[in-house]
C-alpha positions in Angstrom: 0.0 0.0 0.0 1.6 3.4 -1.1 -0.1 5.3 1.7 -1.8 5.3 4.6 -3.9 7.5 6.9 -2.2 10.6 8.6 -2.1 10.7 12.0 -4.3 13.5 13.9 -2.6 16.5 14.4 -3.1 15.7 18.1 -1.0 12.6 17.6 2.1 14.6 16.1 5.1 15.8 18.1 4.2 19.1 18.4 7.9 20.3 19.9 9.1 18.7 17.1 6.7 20.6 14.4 7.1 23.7 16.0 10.4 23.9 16.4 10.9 23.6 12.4 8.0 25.5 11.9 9.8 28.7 13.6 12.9 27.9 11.9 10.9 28.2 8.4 9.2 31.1 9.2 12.4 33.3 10.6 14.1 32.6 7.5 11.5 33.4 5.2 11.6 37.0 6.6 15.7 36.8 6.9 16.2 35.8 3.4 13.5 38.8 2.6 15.7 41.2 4.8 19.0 39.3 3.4 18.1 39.9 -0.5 16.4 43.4 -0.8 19.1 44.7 -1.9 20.5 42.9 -4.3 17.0 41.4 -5.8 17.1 45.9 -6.6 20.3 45.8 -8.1 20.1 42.8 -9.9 19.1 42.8 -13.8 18.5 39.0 -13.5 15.9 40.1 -10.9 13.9 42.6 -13.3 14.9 45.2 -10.5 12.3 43.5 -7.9 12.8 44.0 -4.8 10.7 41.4 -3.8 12.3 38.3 -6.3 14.0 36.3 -3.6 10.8 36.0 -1.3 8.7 35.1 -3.7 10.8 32.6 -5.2 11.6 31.5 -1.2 7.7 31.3 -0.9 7.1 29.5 -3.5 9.9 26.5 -2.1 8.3 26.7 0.8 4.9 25.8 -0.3 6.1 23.4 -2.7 8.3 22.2 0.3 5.1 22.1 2.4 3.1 20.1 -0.5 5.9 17.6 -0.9 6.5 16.9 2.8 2.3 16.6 3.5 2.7 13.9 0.7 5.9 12.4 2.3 4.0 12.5 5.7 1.5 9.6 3.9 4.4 7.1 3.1 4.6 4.0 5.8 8.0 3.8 6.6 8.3 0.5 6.0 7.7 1.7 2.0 10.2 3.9 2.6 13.1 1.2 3.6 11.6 -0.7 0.4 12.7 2.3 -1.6 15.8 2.8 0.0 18.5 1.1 -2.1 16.5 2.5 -5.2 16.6 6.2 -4.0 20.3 6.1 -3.4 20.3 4.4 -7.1 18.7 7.5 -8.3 20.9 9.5 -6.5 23.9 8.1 -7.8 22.7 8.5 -10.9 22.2 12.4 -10.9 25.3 13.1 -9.6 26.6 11.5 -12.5 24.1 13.3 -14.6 25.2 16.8 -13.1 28.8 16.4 -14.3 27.5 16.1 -18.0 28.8 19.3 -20.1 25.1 20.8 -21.0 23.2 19.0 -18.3 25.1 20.6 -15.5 24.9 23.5 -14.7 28.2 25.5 -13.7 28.2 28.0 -11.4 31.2 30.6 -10.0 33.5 27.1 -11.0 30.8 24.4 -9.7 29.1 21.9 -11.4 26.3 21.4 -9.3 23.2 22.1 -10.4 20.6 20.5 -13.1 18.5 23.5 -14.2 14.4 22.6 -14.6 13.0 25.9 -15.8 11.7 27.7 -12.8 13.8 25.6 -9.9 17.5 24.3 -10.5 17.3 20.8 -8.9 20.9 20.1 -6.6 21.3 16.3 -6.7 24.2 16.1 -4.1 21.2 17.9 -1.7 18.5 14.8 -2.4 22.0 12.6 -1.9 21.9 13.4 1.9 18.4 12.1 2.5 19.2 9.0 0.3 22.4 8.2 2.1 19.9 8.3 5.6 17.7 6.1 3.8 20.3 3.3 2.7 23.0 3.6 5.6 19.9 2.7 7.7 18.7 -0.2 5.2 22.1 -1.1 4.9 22.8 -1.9 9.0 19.6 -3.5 9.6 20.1 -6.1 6.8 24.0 -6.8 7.5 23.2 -6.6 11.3 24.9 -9.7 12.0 27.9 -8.3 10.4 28.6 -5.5 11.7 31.6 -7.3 13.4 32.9 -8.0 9.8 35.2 -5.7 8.2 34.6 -7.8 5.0 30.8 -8.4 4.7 30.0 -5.7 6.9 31.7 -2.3 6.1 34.2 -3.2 2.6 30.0 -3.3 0.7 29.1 0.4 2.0 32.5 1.4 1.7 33.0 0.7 -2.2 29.7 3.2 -2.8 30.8 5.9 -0.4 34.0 6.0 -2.3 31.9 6.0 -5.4 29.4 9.1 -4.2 32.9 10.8 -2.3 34.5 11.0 -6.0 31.5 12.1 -7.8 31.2 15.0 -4.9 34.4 15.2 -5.4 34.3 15.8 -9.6 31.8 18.8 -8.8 33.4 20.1 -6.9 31.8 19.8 -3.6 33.7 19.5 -0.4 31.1 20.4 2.0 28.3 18.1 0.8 30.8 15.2 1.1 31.4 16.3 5.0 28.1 15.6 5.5 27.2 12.7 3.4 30.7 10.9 5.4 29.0 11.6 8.9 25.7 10.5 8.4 27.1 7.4 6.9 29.7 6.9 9.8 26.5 7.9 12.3 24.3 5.3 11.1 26.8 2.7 10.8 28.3 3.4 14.2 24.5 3.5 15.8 23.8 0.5 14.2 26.5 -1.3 15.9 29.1 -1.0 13.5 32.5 -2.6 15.9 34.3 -0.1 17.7 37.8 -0.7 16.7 36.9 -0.1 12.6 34.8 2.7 13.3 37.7 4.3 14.9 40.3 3.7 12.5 38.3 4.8 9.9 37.9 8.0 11.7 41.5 8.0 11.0 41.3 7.2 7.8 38.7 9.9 7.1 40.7 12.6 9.2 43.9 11.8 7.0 41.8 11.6 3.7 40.7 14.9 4.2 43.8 16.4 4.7 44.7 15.1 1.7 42.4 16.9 -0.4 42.7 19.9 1.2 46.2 19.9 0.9 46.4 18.8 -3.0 43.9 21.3 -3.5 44.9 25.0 -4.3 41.5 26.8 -3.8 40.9 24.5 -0.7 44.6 25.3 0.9 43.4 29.0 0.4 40.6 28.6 2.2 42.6 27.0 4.7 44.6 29.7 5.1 42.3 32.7 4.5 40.5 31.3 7.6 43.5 30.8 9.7 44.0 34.4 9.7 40.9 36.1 7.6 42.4 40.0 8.9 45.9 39.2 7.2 44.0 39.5 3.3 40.6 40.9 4.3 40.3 41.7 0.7 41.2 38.6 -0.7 41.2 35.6 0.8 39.8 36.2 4.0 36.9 38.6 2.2 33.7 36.4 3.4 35.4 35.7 6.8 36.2 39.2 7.8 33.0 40.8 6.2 30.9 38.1 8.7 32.6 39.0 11.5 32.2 42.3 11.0 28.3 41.7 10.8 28.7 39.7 14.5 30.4 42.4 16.0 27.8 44.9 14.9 25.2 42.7 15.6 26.1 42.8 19.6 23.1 42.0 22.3 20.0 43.6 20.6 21.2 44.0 17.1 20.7 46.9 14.4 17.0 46.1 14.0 15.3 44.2 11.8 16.4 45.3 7.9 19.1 47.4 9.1 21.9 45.3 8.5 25.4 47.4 6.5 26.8 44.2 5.2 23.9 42.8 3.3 24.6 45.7 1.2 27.0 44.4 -1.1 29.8 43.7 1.2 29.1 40.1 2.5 29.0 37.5 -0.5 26.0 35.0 -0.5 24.3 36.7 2.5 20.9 35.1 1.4 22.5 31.7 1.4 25.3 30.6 3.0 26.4 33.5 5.2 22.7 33.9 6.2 23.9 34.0 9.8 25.4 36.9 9.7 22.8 38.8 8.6 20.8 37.6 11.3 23.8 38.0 13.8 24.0 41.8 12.6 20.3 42.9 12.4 18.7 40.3 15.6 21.8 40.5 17.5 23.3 37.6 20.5 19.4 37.0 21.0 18.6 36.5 17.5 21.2 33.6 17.2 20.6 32.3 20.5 17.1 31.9 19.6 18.3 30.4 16.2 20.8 28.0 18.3 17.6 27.3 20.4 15.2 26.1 18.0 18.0 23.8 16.4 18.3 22.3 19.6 14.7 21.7 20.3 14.3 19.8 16.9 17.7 17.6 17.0 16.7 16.6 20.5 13.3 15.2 19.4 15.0 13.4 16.6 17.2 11.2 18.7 14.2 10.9 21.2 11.9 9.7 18.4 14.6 7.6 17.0 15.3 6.2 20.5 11.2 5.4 20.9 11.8 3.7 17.9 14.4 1.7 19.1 12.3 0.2 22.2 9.8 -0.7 20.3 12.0 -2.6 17.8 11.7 -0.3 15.0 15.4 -0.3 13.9 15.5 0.6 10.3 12.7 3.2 11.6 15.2 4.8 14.8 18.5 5.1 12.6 16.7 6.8 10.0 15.6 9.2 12.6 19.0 9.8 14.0 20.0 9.8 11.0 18.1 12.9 9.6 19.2 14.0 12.9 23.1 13.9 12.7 22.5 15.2 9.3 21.0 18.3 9.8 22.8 19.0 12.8 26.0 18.3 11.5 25.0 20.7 8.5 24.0 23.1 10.7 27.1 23.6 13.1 29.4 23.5 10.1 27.0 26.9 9.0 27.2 28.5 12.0 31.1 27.4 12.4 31.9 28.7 9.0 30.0 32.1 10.0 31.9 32.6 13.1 35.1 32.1 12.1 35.5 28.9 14.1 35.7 26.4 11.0 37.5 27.3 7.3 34.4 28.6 4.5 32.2 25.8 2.7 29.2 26.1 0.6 26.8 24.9 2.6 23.9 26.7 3.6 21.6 26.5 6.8 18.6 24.4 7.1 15.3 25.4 7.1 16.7 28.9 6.7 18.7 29.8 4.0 17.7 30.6 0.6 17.5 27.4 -2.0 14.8 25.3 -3.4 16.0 21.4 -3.5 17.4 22.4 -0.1 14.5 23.9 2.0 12.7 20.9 0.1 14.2 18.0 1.3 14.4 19.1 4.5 10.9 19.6 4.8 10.6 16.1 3.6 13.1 14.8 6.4 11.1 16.4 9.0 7.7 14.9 7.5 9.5 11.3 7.4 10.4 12.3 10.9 7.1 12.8 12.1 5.8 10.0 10.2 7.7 7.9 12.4 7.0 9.4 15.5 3.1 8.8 14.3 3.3 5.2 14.1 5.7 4.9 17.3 2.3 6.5 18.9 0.0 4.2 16.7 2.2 1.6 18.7 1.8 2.4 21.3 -1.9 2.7 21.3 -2.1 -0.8 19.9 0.0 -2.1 22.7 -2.4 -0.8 25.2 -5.3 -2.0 23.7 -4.1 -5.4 23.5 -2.9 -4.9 27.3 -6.3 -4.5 28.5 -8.0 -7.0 26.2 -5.5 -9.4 27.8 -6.7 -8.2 31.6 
């Protein structure tokens, strides 16, 4: 059966919802505040100041619409189409490298345009990779103490999505996809002593390509020291600083922010932030920080539900969506304050984008899908409890 009744709203984790919901809804008005100016200065725009919120609106709703239908799916569909997902996904990032499919942007190849929306496979990668590191444990469970049979298998197609990453380029995305991976497989009782020398592995891989990498070394060293070549290589650094030590307690007030104005790069994507930082100030983020709390606690509780009741491809797909978008998140935040080297990767729920904001959304709705039927579990248990009395 492809779907299946929703669950009352009453039934649904209502931290949970919330907590995204305000998350959705300050960055629809941040990335409004973010863009103003350059949607008016932009002739790609048409000169509108309002081009970025309505294109963020229209995400959203189609994020909304996707997620209410992802909200239907049994999860047990879901671990059915696990293996063929990640197919898929394999697939476009293939796709995306293709002269005249691809699209290239400021020297990336990461983007397959659709008319209207420009679809970002390595973004619908992240959700696949939850979806088949979790298939993946429960079916070699009784390997898991088996270098051979257990990891070698989910290895070989890491490597495989790492290089294709890899060929856009796309450093960041690969961070993330290597520690939901590692967090599922670890969760799902991967052995100790491999999961720890392949954090080795992965620590020395990545210095690696960081080193054999011009524009990455750069980066490495604009962030080391953003103040020593503020207008080169420490440009976006410096400028998001700047727009935190404006920002101080209380902020500049909603709109008022200086560096949005042409002096911090992306500021209606990745160095989002900032902005926020600037015009809402140490409450603004801390409310931010807050909210991203709320919702990556209620994904390990519901995976951990999940887990009691025996639901195992059901609880690492939870924490897995959980390590993801936390993991994706920090490295934001770290990258906007300085405290980890500049990647392209933008914050969830928040940031300007459209395969982005909508696989998130979809995330979430797989993640209160599985809440639901943890509750429908319940309630079956009990019923049966006192049938039995």
């Amino acid at each position: 059966m492809l779907y299946s009744p929703a669950a009352p709203r009453a039934e649904l984790d209502m931290t949970l919802f919330w907590s995204v919901a305000l998350l959705l809804a300050l960055g629809l008005v941040m990335v409004y505040s973010s863009s103003i100016a350059m949607s008016e200065a932009e002739k790609s725009t048409g000169y509108r100041m309002h081009y970025y919120l309505m294109r963020h609106g229209v995400f959203l709703v189609i994020a909304l619409v996707t997620a209410s239908v992802a909200f239907q799916i049994p999860i047990a569909l879901w671990q059915r189409l696990a293996m063929p997902l990640f197919i898929i996904g394999g697939f476009l990032l293939v796709l995306v490298l293709i002269p005249g499919i691809g699209r290239e942007v400021n020297g990336s190849r990461r983007w397959i345009s659709l008319g209207f929306i420009s679809m970002q496979p390595s973004e619908l990668m992240k959700f696949f990779v939850v979806l088949y590191a979790a298939d993946y444990t429960v079916r070699k469970a009784a390997f898991m103490n088996d270098f051979k049979k257990g990891f070698l298998p989910m290895l070989s197609v890491m490597v495989f999505t790492g290089a294709m990453l890899l060929r856009q380029p796309d450093f960041g995305a690969l961070v993330v996809i290597a520690a939901i991976a590692m967090a599922v497989l670890f969760l799902g009782g991967l052995n100790w002593r491999v999961f720890v020398g392949l954090i080795v592995l992965l620590a020395g891989a990545f210095v690696v390509l960081i080193i054999s990498s011009p524009y990455r070394l750069q980066r490495i060293i604009g962030f080391m020291d953003p103040w020593a070549d503020a207008f080169g290589k420490g440009y976006q650094l410096s400028h998001s600083l700047i727009a935190f030590g404006r920002g101080e307690w209380l902020g500049v007030g909603l709109g008022g922010s200086v560096e949005k104005l042409f002096y911090l790069p992306e500021a209606h994507t990745d160095f989002l932030l900032a902005v926020i930082a600037e015009e809402l100030g140490f409450v603004g983020i801390t409310v931010v920080l807050a909210l991203f709390a709320v919702f990556i606690y209620r994904a390990f509780a519901v995976g951990r539900e999940a887990m009691m009741r025996e639901r195992y491809f059901a609880s690492l797909v939870a924490q897995g969506i959980g390590v993801w978008l936390a993991v994706q998140a920090l490295i934001n935040m770290g990258v906007n304050m300085g405290v980890l080297p500049t990647k392209g990767l933008t914050l969830p729920f928040m940031s300007y984008g459209g395969t982005g904001i909508i696989i998130n959304c979809v995330a979430v709705a797989v993640l209160l899908r599985i809440d639901a039927e943890n509750r429908a579990s319940s309630s079956k248990t009990a019923v049966k409890g006192g049938r039995r009395k």
